[in-house]
DRENDO-1510 file (C-alpha; in Angstrom, 1 decimal, always signed):
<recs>
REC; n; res; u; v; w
REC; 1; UNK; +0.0; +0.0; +0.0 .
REC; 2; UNK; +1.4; +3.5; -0.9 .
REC; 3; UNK; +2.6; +5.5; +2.0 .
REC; 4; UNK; +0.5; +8.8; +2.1 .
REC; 5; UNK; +2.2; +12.1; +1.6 .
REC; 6; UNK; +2.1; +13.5; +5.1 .
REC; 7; UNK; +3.6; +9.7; +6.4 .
REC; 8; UNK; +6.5; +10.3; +4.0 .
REC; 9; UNK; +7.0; +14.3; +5.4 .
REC; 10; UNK; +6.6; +13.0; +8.4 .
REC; 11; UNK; +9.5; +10.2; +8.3 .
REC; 12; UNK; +11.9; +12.5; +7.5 .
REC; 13; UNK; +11.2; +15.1; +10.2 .
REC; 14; UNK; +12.0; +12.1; +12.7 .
REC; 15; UNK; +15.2; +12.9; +14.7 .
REC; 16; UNK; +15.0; +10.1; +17.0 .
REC; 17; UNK; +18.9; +8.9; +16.7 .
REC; 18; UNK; +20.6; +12.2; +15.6 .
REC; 19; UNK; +21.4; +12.9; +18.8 .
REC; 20; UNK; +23.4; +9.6; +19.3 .
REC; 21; UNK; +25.4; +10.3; +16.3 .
REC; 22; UNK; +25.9; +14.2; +17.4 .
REC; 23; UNK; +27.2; +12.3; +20.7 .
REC; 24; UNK; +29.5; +10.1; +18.6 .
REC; 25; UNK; +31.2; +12.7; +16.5 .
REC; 26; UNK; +31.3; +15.3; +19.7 .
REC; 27; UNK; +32.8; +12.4; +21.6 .
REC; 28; UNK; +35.7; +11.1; +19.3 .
REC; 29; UNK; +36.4; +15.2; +18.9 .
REC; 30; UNK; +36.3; +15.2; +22.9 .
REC; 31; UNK; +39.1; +12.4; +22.8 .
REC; 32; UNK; +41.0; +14.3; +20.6 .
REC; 33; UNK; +41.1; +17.4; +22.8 .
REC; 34; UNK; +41.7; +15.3; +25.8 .
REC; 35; UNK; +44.7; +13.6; +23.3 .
REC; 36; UNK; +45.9; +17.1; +22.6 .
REC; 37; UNK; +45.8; +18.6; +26.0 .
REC; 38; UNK; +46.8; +15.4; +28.1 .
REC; 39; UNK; +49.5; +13.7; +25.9 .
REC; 40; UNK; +51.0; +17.4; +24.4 .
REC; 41; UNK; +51.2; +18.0; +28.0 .
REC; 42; UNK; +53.0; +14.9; +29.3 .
REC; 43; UNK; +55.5; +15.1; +26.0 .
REC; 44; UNK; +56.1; +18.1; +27.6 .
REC; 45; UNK; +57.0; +17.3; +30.5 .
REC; 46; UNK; +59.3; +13.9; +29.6 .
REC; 47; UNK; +60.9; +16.6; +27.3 .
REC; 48; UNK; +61.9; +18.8; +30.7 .
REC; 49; UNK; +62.5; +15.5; +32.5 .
REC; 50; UNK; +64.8; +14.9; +29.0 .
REC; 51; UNK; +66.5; +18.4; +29.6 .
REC; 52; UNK; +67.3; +18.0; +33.2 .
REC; 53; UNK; +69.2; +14.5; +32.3 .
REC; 54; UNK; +70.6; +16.1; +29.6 .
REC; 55; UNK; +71.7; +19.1; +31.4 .
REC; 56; UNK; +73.2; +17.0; +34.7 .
REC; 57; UNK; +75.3; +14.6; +31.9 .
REC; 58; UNK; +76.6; +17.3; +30.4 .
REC; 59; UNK; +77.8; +19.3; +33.5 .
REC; 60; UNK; +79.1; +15.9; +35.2 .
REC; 61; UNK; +81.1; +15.0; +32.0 .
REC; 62; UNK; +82.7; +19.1; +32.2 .
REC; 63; UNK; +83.0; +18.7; +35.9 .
REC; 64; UNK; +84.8; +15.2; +35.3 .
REC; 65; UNK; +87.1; +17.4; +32.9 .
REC; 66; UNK; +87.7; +19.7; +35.2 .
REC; 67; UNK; +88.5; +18.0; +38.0 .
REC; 68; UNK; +91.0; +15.9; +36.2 .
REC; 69; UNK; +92.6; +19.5; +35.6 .
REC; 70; UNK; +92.6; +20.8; +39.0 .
REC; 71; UNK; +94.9; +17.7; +40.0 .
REC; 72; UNK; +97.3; +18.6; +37.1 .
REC; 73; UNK; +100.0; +21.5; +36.8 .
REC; 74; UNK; +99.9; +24.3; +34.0 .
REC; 75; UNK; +102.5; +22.2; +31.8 .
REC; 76; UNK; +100.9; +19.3; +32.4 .
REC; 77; UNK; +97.8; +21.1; +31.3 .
REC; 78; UNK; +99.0; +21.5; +27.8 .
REC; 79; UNK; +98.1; +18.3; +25.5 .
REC; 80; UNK; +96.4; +16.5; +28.3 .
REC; 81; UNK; +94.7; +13.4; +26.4 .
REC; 82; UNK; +91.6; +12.3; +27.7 .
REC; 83; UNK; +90.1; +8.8; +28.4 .
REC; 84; UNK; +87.2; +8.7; +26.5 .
REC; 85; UNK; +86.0; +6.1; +28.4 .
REC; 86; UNK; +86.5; +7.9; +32.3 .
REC; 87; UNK; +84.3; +11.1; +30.6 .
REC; 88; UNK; +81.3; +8.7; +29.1 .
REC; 89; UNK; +81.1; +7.3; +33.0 .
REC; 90; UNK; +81.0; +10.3; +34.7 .
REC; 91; UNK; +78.2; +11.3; +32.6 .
REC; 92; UNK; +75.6; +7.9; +32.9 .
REC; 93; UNK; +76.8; +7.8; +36.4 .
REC; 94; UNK; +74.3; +10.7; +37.3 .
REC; 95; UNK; +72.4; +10.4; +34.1 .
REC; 96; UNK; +70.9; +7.1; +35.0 .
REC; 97; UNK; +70.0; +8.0; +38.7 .
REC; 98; UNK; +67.1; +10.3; +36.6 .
REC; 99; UNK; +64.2; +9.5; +35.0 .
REC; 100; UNK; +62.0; +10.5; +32.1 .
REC; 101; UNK; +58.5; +9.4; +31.8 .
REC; 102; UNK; +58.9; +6.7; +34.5 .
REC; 103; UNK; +62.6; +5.3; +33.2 .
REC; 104; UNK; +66.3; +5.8; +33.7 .
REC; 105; UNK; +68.1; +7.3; +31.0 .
REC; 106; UNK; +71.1; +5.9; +29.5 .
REC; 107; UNK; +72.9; +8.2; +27.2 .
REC; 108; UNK; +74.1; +6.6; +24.4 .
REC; 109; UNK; +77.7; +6.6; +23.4 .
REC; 110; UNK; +79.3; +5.9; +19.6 .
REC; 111; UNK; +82.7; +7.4; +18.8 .
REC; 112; UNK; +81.5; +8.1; +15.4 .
REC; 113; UNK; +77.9; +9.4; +15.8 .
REC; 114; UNK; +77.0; +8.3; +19.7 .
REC; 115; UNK; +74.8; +10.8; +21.6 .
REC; 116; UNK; +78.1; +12.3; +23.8 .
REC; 117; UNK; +80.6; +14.6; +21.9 .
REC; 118; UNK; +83.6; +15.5; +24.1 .
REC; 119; UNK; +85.7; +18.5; +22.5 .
REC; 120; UNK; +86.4; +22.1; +22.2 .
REC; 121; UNK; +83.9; +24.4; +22.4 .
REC; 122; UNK; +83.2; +26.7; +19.1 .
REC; 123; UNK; +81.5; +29.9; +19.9 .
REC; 124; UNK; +81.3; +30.7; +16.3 .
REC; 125; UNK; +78.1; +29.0; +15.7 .
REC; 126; UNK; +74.7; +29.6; +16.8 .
REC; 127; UNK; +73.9; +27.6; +19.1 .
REC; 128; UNK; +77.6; +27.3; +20.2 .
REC; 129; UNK; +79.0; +23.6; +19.4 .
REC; 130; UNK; +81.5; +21.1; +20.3 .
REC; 131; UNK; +84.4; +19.9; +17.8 .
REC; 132; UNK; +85.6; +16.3; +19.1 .
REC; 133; UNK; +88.6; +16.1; +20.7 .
REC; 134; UNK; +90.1; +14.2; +23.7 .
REC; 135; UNK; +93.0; +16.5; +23.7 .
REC; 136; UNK; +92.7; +19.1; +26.4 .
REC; 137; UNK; +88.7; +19.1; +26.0 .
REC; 138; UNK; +86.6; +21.9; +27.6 .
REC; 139; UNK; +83.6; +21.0; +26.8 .
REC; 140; UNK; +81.0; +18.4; +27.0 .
REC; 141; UNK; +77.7; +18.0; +24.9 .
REC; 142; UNK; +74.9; +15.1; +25.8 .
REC; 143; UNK; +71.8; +13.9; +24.1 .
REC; 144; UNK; +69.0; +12.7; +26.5 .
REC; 145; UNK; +66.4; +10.4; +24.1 .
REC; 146; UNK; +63.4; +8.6; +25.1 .
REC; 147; UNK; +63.1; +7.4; +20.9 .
REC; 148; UNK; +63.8; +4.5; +18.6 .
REC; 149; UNK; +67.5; +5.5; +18.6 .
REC; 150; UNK; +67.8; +4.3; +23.1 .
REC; 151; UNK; +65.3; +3.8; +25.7 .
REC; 152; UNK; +62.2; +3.6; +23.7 .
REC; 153; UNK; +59.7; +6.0; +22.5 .
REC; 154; UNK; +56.7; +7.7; +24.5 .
REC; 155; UNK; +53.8; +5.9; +25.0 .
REC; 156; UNK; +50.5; +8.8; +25.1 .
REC; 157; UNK; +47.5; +7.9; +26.6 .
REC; 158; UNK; +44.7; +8.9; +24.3 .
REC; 159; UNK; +46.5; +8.8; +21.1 .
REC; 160; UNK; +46.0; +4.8; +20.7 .
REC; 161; UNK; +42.3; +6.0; +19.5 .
REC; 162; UNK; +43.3; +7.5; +16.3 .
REC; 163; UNK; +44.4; +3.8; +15.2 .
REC; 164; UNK; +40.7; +3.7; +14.2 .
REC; 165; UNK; +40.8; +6.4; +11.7 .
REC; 166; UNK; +44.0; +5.1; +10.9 .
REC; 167; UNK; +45.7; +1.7; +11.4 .
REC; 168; UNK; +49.2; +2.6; +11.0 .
REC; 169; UNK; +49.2; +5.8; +12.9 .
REC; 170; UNK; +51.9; +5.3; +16.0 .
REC; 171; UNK; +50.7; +6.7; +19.0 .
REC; 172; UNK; +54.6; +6.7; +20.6 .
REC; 173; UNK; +56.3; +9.6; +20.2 .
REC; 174; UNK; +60.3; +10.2; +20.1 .
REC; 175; UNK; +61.6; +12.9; +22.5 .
REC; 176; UNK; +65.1; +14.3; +23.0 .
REC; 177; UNK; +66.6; +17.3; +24.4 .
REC; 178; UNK; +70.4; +18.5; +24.2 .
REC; 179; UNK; +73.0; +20.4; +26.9 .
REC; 180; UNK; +76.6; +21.5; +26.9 .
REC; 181; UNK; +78.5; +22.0; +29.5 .
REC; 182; UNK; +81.9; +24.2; +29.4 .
REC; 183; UNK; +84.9; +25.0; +31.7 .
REC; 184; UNK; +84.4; +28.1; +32.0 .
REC; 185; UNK; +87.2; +31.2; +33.2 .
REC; 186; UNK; +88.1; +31.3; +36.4 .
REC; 187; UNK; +86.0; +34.1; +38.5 .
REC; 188; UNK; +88.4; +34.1; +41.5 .
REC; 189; UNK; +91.9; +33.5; +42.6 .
REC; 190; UNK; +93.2; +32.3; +45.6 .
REC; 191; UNK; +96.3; +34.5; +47.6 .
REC; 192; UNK; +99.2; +34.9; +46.2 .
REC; 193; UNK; +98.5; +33.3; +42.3 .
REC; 194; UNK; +98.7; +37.4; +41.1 .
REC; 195; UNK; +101.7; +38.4; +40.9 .
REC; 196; UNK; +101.4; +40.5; +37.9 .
REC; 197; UNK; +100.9; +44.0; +38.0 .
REC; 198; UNK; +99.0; +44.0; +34.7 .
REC; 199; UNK; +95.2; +44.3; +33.6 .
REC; 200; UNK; +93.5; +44.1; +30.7 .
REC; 201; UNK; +89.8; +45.4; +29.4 .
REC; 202; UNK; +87.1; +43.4; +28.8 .
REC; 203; UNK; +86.8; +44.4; +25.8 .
REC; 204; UNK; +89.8; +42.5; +24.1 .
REC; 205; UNK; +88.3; +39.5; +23.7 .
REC; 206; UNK; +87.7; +37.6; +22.3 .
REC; 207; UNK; +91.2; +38.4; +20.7 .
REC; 208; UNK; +93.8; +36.2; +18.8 .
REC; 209; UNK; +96.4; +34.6; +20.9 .
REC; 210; UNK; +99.1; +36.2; +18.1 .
REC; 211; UNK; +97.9; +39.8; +18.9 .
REC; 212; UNK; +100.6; +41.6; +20.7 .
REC; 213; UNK; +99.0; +43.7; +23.9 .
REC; 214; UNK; +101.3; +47.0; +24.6 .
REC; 215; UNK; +102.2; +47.9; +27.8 .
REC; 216; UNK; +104.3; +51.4; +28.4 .
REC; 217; UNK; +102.6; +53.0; +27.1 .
REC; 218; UNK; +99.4; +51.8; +27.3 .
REC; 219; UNK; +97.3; +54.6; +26.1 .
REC; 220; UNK; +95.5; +52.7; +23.2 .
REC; 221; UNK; +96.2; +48.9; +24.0 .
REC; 222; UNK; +93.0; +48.4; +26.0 .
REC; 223; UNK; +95.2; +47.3; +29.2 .
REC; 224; UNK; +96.6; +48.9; +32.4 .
REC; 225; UNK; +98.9; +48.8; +35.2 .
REC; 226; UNK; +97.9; +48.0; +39.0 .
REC; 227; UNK; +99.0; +47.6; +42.2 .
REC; 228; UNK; +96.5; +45.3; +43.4 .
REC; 229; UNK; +94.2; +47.0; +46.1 .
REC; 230; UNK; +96.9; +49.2; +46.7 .
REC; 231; UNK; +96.9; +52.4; +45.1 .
REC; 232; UNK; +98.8; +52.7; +41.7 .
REC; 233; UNK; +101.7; +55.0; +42.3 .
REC; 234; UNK; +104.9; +54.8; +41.5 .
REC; 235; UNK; +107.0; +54.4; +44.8 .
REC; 236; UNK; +104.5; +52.2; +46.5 .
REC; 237; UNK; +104.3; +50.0; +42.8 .
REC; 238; UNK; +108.2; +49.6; +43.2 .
REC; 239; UNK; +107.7; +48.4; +46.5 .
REC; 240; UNK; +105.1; +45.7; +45.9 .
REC; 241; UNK; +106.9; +43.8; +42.5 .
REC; 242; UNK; +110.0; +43.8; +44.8 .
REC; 243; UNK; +107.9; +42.9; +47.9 .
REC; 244; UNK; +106.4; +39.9; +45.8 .
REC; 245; UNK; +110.1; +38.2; +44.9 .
REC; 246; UNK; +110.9; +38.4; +48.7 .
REC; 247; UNK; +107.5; +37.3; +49.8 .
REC; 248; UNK; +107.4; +34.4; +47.2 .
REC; 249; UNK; +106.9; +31.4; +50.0 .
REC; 250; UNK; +105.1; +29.0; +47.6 .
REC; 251; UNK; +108.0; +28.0; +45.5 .
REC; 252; UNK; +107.8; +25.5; +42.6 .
REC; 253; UNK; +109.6; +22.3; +41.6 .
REC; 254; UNK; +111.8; +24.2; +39.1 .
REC; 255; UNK; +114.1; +21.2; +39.1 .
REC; 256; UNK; +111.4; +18.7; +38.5 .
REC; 257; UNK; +112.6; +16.3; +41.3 .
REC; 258; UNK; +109.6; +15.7; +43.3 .
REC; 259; UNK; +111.0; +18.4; +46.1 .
REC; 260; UNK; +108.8; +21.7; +46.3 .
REC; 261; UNK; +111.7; +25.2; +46.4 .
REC; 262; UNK; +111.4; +27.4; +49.1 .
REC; 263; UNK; +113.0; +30.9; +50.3 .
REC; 264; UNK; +116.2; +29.3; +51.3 .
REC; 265; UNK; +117.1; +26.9; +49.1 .
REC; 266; UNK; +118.8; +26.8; +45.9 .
REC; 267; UNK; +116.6; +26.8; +42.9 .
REC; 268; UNK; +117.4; +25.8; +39.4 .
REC; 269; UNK; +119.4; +28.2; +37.6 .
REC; 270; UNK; +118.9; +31.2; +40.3 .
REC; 271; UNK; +118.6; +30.5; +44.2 .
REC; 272; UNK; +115.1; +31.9; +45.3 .
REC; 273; UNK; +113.8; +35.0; +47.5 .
REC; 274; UNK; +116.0; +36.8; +49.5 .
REC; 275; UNK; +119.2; +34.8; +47.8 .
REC; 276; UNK; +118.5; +35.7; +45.1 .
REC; 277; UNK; +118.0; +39.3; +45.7 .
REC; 278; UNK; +121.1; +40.0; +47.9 .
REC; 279; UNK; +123.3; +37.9; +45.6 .
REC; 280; UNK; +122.2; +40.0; +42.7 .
REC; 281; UNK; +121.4; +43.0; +44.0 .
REC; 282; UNK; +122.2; +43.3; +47.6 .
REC; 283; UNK; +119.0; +44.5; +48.9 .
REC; 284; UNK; +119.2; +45.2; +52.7 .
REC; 285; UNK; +115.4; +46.6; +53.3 .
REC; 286; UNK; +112.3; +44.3; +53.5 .
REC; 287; UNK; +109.2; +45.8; +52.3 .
REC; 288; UNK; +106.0; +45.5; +53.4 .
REC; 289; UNK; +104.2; +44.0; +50.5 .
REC; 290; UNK; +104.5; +40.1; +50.6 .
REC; 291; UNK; +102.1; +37.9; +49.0 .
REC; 292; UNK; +98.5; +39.4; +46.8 .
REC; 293; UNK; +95.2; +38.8; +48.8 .
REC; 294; UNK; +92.7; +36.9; +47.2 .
REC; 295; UNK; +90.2; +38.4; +44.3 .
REC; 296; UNK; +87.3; +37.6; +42.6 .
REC; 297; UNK; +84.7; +39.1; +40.2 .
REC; 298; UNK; +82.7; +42.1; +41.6 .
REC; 299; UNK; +86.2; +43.0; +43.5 .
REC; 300; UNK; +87.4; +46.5; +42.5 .
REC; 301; UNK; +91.3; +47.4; +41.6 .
REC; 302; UNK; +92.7; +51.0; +40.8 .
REC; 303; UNK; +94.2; +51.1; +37.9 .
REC; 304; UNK; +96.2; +53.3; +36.0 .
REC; 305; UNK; +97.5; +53.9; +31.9 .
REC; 306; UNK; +100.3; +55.6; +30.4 .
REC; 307; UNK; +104.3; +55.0; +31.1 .
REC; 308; UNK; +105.5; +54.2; +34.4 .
REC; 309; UNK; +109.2; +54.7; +33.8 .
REC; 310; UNK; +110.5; +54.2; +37.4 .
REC; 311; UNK; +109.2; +50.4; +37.4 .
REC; 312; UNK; +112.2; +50.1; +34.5 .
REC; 313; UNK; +114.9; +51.9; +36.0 .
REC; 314; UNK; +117.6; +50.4; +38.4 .
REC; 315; UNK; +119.9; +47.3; +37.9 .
REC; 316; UNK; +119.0; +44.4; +35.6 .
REC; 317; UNK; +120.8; +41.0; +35.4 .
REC; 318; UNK; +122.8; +40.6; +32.4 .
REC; 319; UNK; +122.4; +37.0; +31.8 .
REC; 320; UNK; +121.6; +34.6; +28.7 .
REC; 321; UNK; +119.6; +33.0; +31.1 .
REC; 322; UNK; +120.8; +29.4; +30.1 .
REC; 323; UNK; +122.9; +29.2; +33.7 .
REC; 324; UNK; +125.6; +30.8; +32.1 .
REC; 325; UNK; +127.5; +34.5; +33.2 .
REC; 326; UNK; +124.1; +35.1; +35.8 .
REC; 327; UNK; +126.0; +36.8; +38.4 .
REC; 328; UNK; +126.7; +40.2; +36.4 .
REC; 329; UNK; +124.5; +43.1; +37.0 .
REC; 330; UNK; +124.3; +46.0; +34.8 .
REC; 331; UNK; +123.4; +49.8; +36.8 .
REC; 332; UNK; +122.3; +50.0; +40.2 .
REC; 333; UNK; +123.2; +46.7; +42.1 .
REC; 334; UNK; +121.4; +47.9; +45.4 .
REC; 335; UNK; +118.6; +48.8; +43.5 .
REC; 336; UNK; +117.2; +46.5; +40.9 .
REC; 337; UNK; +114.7; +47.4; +38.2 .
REC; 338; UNK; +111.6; +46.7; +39.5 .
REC; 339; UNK; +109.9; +45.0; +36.3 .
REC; 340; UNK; +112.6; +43.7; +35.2 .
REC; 341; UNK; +113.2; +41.9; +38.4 .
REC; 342; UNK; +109.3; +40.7; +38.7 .
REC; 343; UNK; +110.2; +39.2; +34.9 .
REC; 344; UNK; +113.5; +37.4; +35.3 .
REC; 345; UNK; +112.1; +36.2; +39.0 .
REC; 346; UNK; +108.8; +34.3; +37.9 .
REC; 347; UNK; +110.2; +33.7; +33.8 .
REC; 348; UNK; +111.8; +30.5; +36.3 .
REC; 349; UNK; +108.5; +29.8; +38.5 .
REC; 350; UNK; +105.6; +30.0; +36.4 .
REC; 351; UNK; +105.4; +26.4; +35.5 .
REC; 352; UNK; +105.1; +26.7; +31.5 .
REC; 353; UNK; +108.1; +24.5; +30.5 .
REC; 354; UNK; +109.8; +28.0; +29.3 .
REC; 355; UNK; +112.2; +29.9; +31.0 .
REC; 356; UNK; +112.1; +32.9; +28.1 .
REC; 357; UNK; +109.0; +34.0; +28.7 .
REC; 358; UNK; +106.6; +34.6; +32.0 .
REC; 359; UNK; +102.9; +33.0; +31.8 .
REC; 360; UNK; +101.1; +35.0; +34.3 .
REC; 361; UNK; +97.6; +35.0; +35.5 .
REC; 362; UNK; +95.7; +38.7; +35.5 .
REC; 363; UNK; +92.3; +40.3; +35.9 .
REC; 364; UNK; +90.2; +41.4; +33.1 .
REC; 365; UNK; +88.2; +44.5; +34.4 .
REC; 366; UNK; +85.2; +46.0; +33.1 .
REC; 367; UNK; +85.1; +48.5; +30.3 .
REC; 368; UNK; +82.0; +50.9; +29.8 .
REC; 369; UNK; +83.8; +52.9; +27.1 .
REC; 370; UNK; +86.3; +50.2; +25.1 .
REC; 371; UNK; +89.8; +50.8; +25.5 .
REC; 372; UNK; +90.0; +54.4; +27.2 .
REC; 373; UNK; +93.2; +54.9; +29.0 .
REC; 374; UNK; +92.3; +53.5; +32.8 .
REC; 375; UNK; +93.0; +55.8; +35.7 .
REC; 376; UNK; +90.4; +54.9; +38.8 .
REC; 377; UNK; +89.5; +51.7; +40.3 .
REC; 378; UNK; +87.8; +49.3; +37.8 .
REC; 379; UNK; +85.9; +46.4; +39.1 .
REC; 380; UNK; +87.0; +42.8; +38.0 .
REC; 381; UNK; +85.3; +40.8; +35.2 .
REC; 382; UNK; +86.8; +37.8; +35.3 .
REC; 383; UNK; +90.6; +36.4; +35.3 .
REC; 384; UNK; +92.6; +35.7; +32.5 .
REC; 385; UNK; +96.3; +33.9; +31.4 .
REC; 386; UNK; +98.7; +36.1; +29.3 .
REC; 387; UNK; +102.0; +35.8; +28.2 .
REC; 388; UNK; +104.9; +38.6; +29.1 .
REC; 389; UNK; +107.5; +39.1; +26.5 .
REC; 390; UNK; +110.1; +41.6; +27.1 .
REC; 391; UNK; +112.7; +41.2; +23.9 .
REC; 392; UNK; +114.8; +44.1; +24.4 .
REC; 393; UNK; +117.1; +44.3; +27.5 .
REC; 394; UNK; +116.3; +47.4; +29.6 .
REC; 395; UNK; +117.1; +50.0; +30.1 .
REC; 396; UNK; +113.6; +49.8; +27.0 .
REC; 397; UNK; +110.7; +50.0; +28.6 .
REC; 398; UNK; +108.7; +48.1; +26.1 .
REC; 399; UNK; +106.5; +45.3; +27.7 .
REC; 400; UNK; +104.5; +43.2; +25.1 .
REC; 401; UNK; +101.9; +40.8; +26.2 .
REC; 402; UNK; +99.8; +37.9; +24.1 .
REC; 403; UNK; +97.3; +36.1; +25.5 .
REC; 404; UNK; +98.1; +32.5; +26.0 .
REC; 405; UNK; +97.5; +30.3; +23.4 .
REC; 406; UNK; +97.7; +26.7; +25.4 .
REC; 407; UNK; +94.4; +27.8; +26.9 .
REC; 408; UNK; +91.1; +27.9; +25.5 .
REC; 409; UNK; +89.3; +30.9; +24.9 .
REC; 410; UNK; +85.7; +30.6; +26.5 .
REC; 411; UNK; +83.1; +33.2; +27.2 .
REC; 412; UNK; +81.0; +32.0; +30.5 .
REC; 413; UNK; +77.5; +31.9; +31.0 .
REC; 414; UNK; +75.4; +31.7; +34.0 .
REC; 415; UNK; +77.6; +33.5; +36.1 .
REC; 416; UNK; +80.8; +31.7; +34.8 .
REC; 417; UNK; +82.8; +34.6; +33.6 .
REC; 418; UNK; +84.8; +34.9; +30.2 .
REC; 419; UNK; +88.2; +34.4; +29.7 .
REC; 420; UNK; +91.2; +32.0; +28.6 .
REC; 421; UNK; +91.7; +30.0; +32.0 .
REC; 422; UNK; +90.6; +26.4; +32.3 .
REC; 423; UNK; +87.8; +26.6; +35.6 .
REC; 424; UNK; +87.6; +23.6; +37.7 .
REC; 425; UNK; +83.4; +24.3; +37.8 .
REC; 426; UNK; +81.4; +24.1; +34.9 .
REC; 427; UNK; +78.4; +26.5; +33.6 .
REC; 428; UNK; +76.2; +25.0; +31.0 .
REC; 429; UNK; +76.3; +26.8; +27.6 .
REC; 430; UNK; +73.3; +25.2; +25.9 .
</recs>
């Protein structure tokens, strides 16, 4: 029997079951929101689980570098090689005490293409890298991965469902995160390591190692003369370079036999302290000044430009300084150059295998206005190694510095300074 009209019209105005399939849609868009908002949120937070593995590798590998350094002496320093092996430890050792996403993290290591680069720290790109190296490495770089690649992707929670739109949708999801750790410059320095009455300006670095530094004058060489906390005159500058040699109680094994030099005994080529004052210069008067105090950044030291001639005058040694003719002294023998004295004291006792040239450690002070010729007191950046060349025999006055190029140049973060000194603590770069 045909249906009448108005059972037809009214068939179709029926909505007995939309709702149920409203319901259906609105619920599988429901899932999806709670996918996106619940699993988005927990990537998230295995990816900051990821960084904080990442980040506590990388500094334990840099702190593993550096404390392998603090044990070692400057020359000893230079060419260090590196167990690739000892570094990869330090870093699982605290790596695998964290989690991410419920599971210890093991970094993966690879010579070739492994997930932990130990190396040299390259500031020239953006974000600052790592070129391998095991030869006196500053830097460390670690890959934390919860992926395919080690310790197994992400399982989400709500994803799963979108295997019925699709069958070969995966609902794990890879996660990494990356840190790198340098050794940064050092920020302090204990008593007595400066002995140097030099400074340099911030603003030199970063600066190649070649690059001669002027001092006297120093009116356009971005550096400056100081007298420690003391203030920067003349007389009491004299005092404190001659005050250091006669202070110097530290002593060094010069000799290399196991046996630490002090004041009173003989040292290799020159006898030390006093000795070697009075044999060279018969000095009778003890100054004040002894050893430096300790310094750090934030510290403040007057400094002061120009050309201090008096630091240059008085008698010099006039030596080859190969142990041969050392006990003839040219001009005042009671009165000995000040400078020059500081030089051909520590040129012995500096530890850098080189007995031509003086590797000193000096602060770097802050510079508002680059390179102006300093004359107040200038607060302390960071600390810095140079290396103090004096070619020409005084009476010149000519002092030429370079920084030292057997350190690595690397500008700190998170309150680690800049400078070319290996630090013993780590700062994380990246």
């Amino acid at each position: 029997m045909m249906k009448k009209p108005g059972n037809v019209l009214m068939a179709l105005q029926n909505r007995r079951g939309v709702t149920a399939v409203i319901v259906a849609i609105c619920l599988v868009m429901l899932i999806g929101f709670a996918a996106l908002a619940i699993d988005v949120g927990y990537l998230y937070s295995t990816r900051n689980e990821l960084q904080n593995v990442a980040d506590a590798g990388a500094l334990s590998g840099a702190g593993y570098l550096g404390s392998v350094y603090e044990t070692l002496t400057y020359s000893q320093q230079i060419g260090y090689i590196f167990n690739r092996q000892d570094v990869v430890d330090a870093v699982n050792q605290v790596t695998q005490k964290n989690k991410a996403a419920g599971a210890s993290i093991l970094i993966r290591d690879a010579e070739a293409d492994g997930d932990i680069i130990i190396g040299l720290l390259d500031w020239s790109t953006d974000p600052p890298s790592v070129n391998p190296t095991l030869t006196e490495p500053d830097a460390v770089q670690v890959i934390s991965r919860r992926d395919s690649i080690a310790n197994n992707p992400i399982a989400t929670f709500f994803a799963p469902v979108f295997r019925i739109l699709d069958p070969t949708y995966d609902p794990r999801k890879n996660v990494t995160a990356i840190a790198t750790a340098a050794l940064t410059a050092s920020t302090t320095v204990e008593e007595g390591v400066l002995k140097t009455p030099l400074g340099v300006s911030e603003c030199i670095f970063p600066k190649p190692c070649t690059d001669l530094i002027q001092f006297s004058p120093t009116t356009e060489s971005c550096a400056g003369w100081h007298n420690f906390f003391d203030h920067a005159d003349a007389h009491r500058m004299e005092e404190k370079m001659i005050g250091l040699i006669k202070g110097d109680v530290n002593g060094v094994d010069s000799n290399h036999d196991g046996t630490v030099d002090q004041l009173d005994q003989p040292c290799f080529l020159l006898p030390c302290g006093p000795d070697w004052l009075d044999q060279f210069f018969d000095i009778s008067n003890e100054p004040d000044a002894q050893t430096t105090p300790a310094a750090g950044s934030g510290d403040e030291i007057n400094f002061q430009g120009g050309d201090i001639g008096s630091l240059f005058l008085g008698g010099v040694l006039d030596t080859d300084y190969n142990g041969v003719d050392v006990g003839t002294v040219i001009g005042d023998e009671k009165h000995p150059a000040p400078f020059p004295a500081l030089f051909d004291y520590f040129k012995y006792r500096d530890d850098d295998g080189n007995n031509d040239i003086w590797t000193a450690t000096i602060p770097v002070y802050k510079d508002d206005v680059c390179c102006t010729n300093p004359n107040t007191a200038l607060e302390i950046a960071f600390f810095a190694k140079i290396v103090i060349h004096m070619p020409n025999p005084p009476p010149d006055k000519t002092v030429t510095v370079t920084l030292d190029c057997n350190d690595t140049f690397t500008p700190g973060r998170g309150g680690g300074g800049e400078g070319n000194l290996k630090g013993t603590i780590p700062n994380l770069v990246r």
